[in-house]
Every structure is written in structure tokens, then in C-alpha cells.
Gaussian input, Z-matrix of N, CA and C with variables (Angstrom, degrees):
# hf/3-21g

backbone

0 1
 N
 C     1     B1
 C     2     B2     1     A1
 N     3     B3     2     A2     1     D1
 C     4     B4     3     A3     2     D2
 C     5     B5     4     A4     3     D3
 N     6     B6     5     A5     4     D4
 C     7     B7     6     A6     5     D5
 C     8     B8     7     A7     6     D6
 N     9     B9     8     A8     7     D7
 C    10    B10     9     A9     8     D8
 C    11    B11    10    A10     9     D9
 N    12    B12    11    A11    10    D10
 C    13    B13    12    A12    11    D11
 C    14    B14    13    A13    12    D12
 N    15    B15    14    A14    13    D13
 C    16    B16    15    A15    14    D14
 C    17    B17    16    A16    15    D15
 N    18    B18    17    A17    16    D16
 C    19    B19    18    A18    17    D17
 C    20    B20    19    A19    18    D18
 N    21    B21    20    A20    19    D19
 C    22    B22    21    A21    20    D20
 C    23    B23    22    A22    21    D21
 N    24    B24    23    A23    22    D22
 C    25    B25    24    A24    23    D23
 C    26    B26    25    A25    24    D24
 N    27    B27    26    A26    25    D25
 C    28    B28    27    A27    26    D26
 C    29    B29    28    A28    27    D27
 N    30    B30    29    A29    28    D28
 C    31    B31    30    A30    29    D29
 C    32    B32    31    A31    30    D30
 N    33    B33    32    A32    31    D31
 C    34    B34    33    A33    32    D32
 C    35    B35    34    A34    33    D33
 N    36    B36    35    A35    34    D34
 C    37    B37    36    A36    35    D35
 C    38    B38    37    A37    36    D36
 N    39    B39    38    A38    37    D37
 C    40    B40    39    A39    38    D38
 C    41    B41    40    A40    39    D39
 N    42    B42    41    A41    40    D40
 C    43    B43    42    A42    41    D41
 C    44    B44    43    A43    42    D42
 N    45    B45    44    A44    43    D43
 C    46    B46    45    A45    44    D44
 C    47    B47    46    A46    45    D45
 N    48    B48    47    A47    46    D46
 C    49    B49    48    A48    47    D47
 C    50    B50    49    A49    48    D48
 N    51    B51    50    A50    49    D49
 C    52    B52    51    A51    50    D50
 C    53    B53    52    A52    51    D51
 N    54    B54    53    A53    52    D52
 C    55    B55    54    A54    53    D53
 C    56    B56    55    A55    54    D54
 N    57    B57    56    A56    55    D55
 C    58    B58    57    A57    56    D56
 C    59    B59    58    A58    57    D57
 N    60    B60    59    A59    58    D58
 C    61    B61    60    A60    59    D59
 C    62    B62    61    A61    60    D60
 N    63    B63    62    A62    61    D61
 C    64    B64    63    A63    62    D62
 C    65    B65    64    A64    63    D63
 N    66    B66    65    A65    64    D64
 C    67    B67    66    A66    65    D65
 C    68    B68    67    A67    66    D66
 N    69    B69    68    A68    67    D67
 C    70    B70    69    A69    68    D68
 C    71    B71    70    A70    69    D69
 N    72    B72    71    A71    70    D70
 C    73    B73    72    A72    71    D71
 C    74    B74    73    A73    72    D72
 N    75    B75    74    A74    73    D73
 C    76    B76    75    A75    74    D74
 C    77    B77    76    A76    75    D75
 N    78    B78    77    A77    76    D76
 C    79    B79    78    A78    77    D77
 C    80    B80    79    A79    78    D78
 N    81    B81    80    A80    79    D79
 C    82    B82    81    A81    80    D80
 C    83    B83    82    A82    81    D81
 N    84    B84    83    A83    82    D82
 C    85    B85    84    A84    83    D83
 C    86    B86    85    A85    84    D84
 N    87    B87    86    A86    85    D85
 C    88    B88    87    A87    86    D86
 C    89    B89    88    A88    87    D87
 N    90    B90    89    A89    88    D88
 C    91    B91    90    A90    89    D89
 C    92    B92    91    A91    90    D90
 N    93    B93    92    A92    91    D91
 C    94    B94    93    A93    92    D92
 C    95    B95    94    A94    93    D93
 N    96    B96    95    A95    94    D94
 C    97    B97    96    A96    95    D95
 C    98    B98    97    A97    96    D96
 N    99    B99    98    A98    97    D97
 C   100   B100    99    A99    98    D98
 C   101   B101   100   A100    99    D99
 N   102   B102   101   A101   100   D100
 C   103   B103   102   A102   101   D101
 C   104   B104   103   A103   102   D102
 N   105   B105   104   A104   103   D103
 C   106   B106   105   A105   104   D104
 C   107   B107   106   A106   105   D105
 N   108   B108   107   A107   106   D106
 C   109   B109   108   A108   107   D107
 C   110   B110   109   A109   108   D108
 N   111   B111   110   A110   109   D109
 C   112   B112   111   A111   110   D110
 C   113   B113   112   A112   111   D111
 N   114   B114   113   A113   112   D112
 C   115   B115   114   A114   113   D113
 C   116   B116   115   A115   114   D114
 N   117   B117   116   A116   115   D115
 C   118   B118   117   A117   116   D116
 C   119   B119   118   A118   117   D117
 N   120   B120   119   A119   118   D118
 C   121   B121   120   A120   119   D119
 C   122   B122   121   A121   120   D120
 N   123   B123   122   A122   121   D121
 C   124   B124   123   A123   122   D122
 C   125   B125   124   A124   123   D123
 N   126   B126   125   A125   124   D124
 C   127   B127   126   A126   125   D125
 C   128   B128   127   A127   126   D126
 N   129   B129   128   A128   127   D127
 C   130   B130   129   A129   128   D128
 C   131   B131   130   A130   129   D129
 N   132   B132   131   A131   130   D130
 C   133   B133   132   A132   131   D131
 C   134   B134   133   A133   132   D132
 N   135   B135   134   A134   133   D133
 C   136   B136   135   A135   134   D134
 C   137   B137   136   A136   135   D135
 N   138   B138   137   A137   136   D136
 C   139   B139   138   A138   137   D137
 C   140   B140   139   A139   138   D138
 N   141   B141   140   A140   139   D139
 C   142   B142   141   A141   140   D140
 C   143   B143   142   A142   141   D141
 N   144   B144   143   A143   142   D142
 C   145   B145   144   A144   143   D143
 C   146   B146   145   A145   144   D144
 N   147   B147   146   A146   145   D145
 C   148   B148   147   A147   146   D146
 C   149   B149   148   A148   147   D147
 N   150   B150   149   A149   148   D148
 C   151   B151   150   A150   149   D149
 C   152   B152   151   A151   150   D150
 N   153   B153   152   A152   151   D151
 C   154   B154   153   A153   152   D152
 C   155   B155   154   A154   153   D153
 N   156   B156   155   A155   154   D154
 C   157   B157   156   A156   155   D155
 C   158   B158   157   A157   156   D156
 N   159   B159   158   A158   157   D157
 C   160   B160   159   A159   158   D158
 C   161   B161   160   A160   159   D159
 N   162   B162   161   A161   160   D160
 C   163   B163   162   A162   161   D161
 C   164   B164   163   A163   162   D162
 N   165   B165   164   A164   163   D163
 C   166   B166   165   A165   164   D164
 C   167   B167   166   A166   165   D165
 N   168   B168   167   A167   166   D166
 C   169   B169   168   A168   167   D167
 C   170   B170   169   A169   168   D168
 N   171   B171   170   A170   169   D169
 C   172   B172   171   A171   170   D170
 C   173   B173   172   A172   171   D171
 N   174   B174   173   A173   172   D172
 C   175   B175   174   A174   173   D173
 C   176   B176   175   A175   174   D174
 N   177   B177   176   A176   175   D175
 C   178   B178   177   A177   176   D176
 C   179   B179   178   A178   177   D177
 N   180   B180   179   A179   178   D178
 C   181   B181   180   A180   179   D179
 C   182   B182   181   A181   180   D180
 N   183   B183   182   A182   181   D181
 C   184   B184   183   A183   182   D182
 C   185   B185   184   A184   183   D183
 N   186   B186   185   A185   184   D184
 C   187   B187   186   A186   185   D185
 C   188   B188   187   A187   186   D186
 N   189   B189   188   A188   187   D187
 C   190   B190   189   A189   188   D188
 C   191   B191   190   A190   189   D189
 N   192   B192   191   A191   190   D190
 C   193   B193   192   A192   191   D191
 C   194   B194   193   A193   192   D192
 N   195   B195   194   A194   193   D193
 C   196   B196   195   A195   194   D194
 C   197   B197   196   A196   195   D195
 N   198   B198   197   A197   196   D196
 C   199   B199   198   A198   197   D197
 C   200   B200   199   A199   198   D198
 N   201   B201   200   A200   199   D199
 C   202   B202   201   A201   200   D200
 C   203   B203   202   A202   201   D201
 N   204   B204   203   A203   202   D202
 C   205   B205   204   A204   203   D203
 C   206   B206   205   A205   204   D204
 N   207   B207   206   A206   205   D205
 C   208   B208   207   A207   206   D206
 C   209   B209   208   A208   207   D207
 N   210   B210   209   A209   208   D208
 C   211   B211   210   A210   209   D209
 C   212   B212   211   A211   210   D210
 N   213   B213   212   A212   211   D211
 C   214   B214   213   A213   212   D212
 C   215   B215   214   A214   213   D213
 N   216   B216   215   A215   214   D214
 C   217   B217   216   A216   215   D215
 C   218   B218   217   A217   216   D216
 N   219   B219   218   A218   217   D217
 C   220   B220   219   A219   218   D218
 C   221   B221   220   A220   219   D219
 N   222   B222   221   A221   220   D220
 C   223   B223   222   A222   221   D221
 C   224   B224   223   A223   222   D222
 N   225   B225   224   A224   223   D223
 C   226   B226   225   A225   224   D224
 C   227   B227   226   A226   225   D225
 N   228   B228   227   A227   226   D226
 C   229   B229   228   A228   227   D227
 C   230   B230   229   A229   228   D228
 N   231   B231   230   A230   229   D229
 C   232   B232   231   A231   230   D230
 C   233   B233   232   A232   231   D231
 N   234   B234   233   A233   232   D232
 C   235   B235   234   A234   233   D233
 C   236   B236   235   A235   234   D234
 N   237   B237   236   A236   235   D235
 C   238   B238   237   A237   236   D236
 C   239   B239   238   A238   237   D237
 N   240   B240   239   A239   238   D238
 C   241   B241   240   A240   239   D239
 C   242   B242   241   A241   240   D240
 N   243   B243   242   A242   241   D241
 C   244   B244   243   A243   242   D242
 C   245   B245   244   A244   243   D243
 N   246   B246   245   A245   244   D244
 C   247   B247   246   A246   245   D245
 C   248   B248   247   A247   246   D246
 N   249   B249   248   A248   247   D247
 C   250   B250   249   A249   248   D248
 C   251   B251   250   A250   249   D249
 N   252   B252   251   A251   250   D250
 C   253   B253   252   A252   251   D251
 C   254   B254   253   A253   252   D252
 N   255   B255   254   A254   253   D253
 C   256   B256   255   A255   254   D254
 C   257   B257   256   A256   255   D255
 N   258   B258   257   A257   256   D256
 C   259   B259   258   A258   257   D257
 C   260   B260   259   A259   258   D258
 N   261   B261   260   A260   259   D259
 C   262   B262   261   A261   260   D260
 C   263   B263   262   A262   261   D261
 N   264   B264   263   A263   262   D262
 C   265   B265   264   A264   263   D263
 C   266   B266   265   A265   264   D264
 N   267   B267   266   A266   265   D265
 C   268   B268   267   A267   266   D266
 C   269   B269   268   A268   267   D267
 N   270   B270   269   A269   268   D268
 C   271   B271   270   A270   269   D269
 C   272   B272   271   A271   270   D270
 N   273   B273   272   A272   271   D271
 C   274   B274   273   A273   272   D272
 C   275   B275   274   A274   273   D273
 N   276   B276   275   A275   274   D274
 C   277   B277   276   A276   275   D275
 C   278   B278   277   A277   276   D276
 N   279   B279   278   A278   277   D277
 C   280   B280   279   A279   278   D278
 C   281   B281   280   A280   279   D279
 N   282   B282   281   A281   280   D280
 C   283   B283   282   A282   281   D281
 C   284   B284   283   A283   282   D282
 N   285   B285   284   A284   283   D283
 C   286   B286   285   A285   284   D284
 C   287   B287   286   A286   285   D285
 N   288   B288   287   A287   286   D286
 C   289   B289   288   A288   287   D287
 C   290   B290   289   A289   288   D288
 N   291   B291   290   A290   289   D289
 C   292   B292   291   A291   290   D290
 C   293   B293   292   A292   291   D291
 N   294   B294   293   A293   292   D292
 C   295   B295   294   A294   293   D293
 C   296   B296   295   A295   294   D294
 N   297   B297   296   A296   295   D295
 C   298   B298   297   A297   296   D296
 C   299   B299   298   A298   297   D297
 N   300   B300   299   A299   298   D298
 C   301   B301   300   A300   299   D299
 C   302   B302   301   A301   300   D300
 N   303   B303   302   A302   301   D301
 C   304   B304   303   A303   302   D302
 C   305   B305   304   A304   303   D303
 N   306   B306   305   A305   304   D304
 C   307   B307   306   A306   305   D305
 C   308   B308   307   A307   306   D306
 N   309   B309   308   A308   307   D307
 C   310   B310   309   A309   308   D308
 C   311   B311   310   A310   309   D309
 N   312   B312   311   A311   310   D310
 C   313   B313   312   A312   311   D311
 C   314   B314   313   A313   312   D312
 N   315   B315   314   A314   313   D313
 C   316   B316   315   A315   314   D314
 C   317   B317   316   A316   315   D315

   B1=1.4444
   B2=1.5287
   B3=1.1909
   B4=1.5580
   B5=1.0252
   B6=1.5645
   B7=1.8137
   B8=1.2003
   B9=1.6116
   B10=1.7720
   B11=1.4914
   B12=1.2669
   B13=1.5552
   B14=1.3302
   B15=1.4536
   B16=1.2741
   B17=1.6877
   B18=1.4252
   B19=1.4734
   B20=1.6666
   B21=1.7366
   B22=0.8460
   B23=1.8902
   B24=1.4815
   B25=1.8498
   B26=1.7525
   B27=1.6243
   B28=1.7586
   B29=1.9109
   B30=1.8068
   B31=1.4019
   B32=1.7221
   B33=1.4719
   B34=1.2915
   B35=1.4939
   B36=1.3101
   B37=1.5650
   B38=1.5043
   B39=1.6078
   B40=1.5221
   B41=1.3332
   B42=1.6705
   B43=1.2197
   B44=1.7559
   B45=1.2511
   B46=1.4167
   B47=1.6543
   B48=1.5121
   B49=1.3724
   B50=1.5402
   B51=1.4457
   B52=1.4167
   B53=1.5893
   B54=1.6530
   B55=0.8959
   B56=1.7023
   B57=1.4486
   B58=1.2932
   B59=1.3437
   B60=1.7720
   B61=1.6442
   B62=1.8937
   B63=1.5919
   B64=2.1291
   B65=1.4395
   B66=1.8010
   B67=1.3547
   B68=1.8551
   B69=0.9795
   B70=1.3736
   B71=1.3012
   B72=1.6567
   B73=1.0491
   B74=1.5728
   B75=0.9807
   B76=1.9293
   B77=1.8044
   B78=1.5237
   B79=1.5416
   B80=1.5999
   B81=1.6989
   B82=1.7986
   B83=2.0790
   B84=1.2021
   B85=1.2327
   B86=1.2397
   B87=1.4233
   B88=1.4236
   B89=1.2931
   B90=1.0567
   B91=1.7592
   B92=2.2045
   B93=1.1180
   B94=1.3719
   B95=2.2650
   B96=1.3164
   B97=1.7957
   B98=1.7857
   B99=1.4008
   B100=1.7032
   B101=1.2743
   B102=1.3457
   B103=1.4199
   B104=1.9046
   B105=1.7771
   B106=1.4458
   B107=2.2402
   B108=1.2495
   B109=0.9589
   B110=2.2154
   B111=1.7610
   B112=1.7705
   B113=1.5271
   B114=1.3897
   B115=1.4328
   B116=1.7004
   B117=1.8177
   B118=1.1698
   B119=1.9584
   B120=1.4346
   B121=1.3515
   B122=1.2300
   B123=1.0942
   B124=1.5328
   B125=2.0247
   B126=1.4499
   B127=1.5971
   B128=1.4732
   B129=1.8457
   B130=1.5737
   B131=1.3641
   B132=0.8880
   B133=1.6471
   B134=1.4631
   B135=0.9841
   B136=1.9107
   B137=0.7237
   B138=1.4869
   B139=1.0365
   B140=1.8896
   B141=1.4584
   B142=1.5854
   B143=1.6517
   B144=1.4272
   B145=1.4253
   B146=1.1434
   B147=1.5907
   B148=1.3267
   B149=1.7682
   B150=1.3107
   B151=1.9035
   B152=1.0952
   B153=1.7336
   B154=1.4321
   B155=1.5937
   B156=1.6414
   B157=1.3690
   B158=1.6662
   B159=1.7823
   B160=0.9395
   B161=1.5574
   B162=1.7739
   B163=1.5690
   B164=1.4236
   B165=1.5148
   B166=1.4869
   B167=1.5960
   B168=1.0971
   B169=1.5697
   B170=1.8316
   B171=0.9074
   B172=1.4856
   B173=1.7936
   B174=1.0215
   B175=0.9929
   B176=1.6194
   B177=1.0610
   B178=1.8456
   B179=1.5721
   B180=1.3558
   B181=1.6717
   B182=1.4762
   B183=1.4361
   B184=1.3382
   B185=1.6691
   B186=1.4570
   B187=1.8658
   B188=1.5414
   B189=1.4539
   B190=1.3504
   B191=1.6557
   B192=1.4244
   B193=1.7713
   B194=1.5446
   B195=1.2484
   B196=1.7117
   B197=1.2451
   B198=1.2647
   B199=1.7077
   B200=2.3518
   B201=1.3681
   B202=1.6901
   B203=1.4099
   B204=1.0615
   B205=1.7157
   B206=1.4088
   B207=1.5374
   B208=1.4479
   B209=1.3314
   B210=1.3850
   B211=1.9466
   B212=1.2886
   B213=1.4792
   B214=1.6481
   B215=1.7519
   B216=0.9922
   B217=1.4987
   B218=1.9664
   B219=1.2901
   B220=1.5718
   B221=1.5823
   B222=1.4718
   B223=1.5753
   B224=1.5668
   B225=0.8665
   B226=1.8504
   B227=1.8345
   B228=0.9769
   B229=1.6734
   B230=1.2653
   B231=1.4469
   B232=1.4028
   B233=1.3801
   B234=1.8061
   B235=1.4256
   B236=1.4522
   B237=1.4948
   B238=0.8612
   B239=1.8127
   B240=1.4287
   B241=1.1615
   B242=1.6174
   B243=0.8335
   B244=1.2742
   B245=1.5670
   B246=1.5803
   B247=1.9982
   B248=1.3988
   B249=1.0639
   B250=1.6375
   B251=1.2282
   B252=1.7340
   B253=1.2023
   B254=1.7603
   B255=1.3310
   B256=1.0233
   B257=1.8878
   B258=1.0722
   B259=1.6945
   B260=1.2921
   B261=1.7853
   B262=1.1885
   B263=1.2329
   B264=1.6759
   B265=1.6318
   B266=1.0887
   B267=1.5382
   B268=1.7315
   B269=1.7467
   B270=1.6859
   B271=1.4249
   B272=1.3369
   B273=1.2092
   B274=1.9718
   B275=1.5627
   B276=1.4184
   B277=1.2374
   B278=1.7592
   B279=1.7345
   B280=1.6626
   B281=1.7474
   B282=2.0724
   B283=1.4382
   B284=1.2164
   B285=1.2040
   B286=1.4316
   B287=1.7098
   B288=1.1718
   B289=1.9019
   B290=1.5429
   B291=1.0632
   B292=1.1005
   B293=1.5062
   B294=1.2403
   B295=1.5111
   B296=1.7651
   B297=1.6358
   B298=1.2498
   B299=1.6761
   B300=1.3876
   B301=1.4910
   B302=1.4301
   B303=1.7049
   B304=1.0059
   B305=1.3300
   B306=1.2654
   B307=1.7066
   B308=1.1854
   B309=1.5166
   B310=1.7280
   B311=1.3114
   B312=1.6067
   B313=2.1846
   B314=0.8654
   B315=1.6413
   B316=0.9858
   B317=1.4396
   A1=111.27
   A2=124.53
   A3=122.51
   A4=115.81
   A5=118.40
   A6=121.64
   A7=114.24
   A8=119.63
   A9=117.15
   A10=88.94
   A11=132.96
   A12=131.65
   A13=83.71
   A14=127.78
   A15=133.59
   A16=126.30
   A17=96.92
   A18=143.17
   A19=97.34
   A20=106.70
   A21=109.62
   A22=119.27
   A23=84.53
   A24=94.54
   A25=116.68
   A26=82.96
   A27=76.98
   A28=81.63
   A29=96.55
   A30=104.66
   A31=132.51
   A32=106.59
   A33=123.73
   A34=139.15
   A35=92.29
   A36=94.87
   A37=137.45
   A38=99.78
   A39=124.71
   A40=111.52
   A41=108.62
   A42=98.26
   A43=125.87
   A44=133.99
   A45=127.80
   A46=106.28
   A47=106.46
   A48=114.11
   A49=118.43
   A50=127.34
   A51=137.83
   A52=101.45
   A53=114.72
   A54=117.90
   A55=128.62
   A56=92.94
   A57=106.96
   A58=140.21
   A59=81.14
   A60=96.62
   A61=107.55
   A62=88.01
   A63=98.92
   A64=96.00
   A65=126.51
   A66=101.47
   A67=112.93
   A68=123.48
   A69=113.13
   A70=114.68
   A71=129.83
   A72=152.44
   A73=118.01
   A74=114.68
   A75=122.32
   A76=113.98
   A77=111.52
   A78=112.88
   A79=109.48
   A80=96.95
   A81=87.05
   A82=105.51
   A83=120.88
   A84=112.98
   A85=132.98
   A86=113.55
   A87=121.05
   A88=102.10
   A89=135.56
   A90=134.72
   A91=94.83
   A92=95.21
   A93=91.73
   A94=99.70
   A95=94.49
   A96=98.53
   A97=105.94
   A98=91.49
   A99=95.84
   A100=149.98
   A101=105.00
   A102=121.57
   A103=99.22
   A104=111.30
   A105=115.53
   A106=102.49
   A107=108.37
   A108=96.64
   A109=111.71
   A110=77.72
   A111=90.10
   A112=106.80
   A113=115.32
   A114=110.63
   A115=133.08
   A116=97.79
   A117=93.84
   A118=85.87
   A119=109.23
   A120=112.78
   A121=113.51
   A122=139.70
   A123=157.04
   A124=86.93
   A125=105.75
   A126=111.79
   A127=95.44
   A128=116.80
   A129=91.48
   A130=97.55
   A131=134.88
   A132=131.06
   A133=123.36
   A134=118.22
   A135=120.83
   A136=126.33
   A137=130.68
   A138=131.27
   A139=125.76
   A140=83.39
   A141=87.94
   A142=144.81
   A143=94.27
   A144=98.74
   A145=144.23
   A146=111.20
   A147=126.09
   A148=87.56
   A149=139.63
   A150=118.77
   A151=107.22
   A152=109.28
   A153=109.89
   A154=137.08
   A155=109.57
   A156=122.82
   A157=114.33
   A158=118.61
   A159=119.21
   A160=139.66
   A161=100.07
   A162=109.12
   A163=97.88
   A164=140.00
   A165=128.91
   A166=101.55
   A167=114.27
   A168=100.57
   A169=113.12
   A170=108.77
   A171=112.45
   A172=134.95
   A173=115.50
   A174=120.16
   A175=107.85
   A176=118.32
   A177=128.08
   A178=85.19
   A179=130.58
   A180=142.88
   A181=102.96
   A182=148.03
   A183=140.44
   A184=111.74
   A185=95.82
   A186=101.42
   A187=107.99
   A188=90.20
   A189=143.50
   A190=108.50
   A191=104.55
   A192=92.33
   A193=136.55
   A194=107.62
   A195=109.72
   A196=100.35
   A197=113.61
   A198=110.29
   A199=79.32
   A200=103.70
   A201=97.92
   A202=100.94
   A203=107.06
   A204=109.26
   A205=91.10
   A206=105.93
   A207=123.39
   A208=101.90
   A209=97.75
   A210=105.44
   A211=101.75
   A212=117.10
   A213=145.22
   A214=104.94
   A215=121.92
   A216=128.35
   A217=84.12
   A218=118.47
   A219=117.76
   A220=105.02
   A221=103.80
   A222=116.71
   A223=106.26
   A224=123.80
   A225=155.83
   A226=74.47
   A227=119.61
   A228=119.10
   A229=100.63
   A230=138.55
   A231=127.55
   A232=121.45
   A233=96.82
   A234=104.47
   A235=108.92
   A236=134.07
   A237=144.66
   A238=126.82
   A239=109.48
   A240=136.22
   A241=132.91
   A242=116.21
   A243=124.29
   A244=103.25
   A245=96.95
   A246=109.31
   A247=101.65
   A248=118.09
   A249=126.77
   A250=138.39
   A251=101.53
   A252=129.49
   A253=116.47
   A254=117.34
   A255=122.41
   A256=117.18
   A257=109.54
   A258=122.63
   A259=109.47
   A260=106.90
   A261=147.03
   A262=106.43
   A263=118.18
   A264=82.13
   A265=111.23
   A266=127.88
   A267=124.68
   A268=109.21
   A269=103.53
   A270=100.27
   A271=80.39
   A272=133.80
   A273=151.86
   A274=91.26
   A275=128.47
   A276=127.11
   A277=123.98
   A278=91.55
   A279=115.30
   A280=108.52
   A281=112.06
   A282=89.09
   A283=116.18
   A284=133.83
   A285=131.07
   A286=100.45
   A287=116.56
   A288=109.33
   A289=104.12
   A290=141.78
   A291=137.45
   A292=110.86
   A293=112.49
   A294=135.92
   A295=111.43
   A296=91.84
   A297=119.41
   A298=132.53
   A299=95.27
   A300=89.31
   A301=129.81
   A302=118.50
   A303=118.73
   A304=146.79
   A305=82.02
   A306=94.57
   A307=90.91
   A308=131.49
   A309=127.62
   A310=84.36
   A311=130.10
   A312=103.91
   A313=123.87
   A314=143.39
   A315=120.98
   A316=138.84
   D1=-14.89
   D2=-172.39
   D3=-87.25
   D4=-35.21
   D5=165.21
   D6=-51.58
   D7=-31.54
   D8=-171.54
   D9=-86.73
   D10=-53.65
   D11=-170.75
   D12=-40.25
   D13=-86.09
   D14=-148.76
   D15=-35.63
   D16=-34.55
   D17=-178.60
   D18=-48.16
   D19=-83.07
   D20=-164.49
   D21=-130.59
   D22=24.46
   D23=158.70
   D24=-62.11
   D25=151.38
   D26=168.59
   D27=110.14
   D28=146.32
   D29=174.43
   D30=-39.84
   D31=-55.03
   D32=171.18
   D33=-108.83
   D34=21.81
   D35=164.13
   D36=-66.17
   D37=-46.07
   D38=176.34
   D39=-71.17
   D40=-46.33
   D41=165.14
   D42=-71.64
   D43=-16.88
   D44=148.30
   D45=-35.31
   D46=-74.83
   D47=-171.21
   D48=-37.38
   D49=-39.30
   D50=171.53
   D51=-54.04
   D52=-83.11
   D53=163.81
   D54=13.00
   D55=-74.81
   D56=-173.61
   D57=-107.23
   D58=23.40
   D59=-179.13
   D60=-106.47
   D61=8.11
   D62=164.55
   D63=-88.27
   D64=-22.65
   D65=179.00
   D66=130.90
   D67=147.75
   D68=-149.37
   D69=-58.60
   D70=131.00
   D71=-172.47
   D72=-105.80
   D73=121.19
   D74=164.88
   D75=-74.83
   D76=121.46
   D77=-168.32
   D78=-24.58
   D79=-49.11
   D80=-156.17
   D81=-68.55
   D82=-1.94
   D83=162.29
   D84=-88.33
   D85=-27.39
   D86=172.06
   D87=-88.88
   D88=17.94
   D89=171.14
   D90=-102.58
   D91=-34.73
   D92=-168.60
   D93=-92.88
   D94=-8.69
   D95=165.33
   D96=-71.87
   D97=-42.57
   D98=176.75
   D99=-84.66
   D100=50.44
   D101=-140.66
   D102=-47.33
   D103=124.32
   D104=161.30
   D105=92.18
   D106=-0.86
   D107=153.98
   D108=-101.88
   D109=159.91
   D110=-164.97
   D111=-82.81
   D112=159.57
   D113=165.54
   D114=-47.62
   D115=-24.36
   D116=-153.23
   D117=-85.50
   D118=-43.98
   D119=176.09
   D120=-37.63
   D121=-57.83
   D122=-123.91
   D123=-98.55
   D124=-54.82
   D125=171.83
   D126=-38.92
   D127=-64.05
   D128=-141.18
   D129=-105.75
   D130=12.84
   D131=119.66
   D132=-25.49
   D133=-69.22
   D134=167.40
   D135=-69.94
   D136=-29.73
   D137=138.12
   D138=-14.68
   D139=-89.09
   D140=159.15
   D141=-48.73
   D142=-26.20
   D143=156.55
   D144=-77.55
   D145=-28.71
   D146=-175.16
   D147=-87.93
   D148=-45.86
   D149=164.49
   D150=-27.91
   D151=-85.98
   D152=171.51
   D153=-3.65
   D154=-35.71
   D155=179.65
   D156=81.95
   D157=-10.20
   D158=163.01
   D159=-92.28
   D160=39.60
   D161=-170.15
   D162=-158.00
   D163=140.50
   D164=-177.11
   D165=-118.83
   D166=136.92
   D167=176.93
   D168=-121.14
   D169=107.92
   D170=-174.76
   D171=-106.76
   D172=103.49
   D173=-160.54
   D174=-88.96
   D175=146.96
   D176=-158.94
   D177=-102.24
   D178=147.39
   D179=136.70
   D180=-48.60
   D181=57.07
   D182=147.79
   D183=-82.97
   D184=153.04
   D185=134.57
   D186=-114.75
   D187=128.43
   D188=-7.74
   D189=-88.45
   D190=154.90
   D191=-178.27
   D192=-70.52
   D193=131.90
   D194=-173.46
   D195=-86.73
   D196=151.11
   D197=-168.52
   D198=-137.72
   D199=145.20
   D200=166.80
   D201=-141.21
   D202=179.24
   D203=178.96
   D204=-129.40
   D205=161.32
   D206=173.65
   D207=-159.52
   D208=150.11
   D209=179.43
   D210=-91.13
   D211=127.19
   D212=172.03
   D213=-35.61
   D214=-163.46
   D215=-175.36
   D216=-99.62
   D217=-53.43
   D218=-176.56
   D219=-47.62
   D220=-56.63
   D221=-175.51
   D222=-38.58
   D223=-50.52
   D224=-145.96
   D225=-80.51
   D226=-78.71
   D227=-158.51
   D228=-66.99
   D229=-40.21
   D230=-177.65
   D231=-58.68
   D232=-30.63
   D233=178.38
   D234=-65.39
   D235=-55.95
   D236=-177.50
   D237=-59.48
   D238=-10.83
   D239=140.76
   D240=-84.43
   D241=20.75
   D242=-165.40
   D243=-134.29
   D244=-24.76
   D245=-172.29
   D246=-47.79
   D247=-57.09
   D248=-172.93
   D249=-29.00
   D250=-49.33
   D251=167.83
   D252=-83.62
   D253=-13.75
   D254=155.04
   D255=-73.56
   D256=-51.33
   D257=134.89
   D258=19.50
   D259=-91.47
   D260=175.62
   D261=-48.87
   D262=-71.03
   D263=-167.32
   D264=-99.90
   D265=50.62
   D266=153.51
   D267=-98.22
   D268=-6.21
   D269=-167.85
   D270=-83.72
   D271=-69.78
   D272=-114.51
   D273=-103.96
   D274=-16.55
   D275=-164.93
   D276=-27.94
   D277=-73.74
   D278=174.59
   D279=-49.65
   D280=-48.33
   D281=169.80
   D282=-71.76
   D283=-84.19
   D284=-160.65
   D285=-15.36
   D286=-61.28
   D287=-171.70
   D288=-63.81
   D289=-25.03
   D290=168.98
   D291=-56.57
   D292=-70.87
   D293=169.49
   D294=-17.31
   D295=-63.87
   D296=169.74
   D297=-45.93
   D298=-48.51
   D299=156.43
   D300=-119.79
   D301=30.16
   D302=133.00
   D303=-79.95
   D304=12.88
   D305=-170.48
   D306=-107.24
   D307=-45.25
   D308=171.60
   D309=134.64
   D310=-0.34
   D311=166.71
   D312=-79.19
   D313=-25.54
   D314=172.46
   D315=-77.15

């Protein structure tokens, strides 16, 4: 379990992975999927994913150059492992935040 944590811990990783499991995306759209993350974040986010081996980043011979991302064949299964827990928090959503700021964290 710690290689996938490792994978895709951290605010915007998972959400990259969503993102891009509708299908290959150009930065300036998946910056505007992510509402309030920064350019520079959002870079080393993919960054890290495409190491990982679960993100492809491909850049076209244009002027000017289009660069897109796409999730790998690994990417593709993590996502699809990952559904579950997405699952989870669309069921528990309203409690957990309830919970949350009855307790005084949120």
C-alpha cells in the first residue's frame, strides 16, 4: 500500500488521476479542472506522475508546441483501483463534514 500512497499522496495527485481518466488533457485545462491549484504545483505533480510511470506526457512537433498528458496502461489500473475509495467518499461525504465540524475541525 505505500508505493500507491506514495504514488498518489498529496492534495492533487488523485485529483490529476480523475482528471485524466476522461482522457488526455493539455496543462492549461487540467489547471482549470483544478480549481485553486498553482501552475507551479500542478507541474510538479506530473511531474511526479509521469516518474511514477503512471502519467505519459507527450509533446506534438507544432508551432507552438502542444504538450498533453495521458494515463499509462499502470495509470489506467490505479485509476480504476482507486474508484472505490472514491466510492467512499461520495457515500460518507455530508457525514464525515458534518462530523468534522462538529467536532470544531473544520
Amino acid at each position: 500500500m505505500s508505493v500507491a500512497i506514495d504514488v498518489v499522496g498529496g492534495k492533487w495527485k488523485m485529483h490529476l488521476m480523475w482528471a485524466l481518466g476522461a482522457g488526455p488533457q493539455r496543462f492549461g485545462r487540467l489547471r482549470a479542472l483544478l480549481d485553486g491549484v498553482s501552475e507551479k504545483v500542478l507541474a510538479e505533480n506530473l511531474r511526479h506522475l509521469e516518474a511514477s510511470g503512471v502519467v505519459h506526457r507527450e509533446i506534438y512537433p507544432e508551432i507552438p508546441p502542444r504538450v498533453e498528458y495521458s494515463l499509462t496502461p499502470r495509470g489506467e489500473e490505479l485509476r480504476i483501483a482507486l474508484a472505490p475509495l472514491e466510492d467512499w467518499g461520495d457515500k460518507h461525504r455530508r457525514a464525515v463534514l458534518d462530523d468534522l465540524t462538529a467536532g470544531g475541525v473544520a
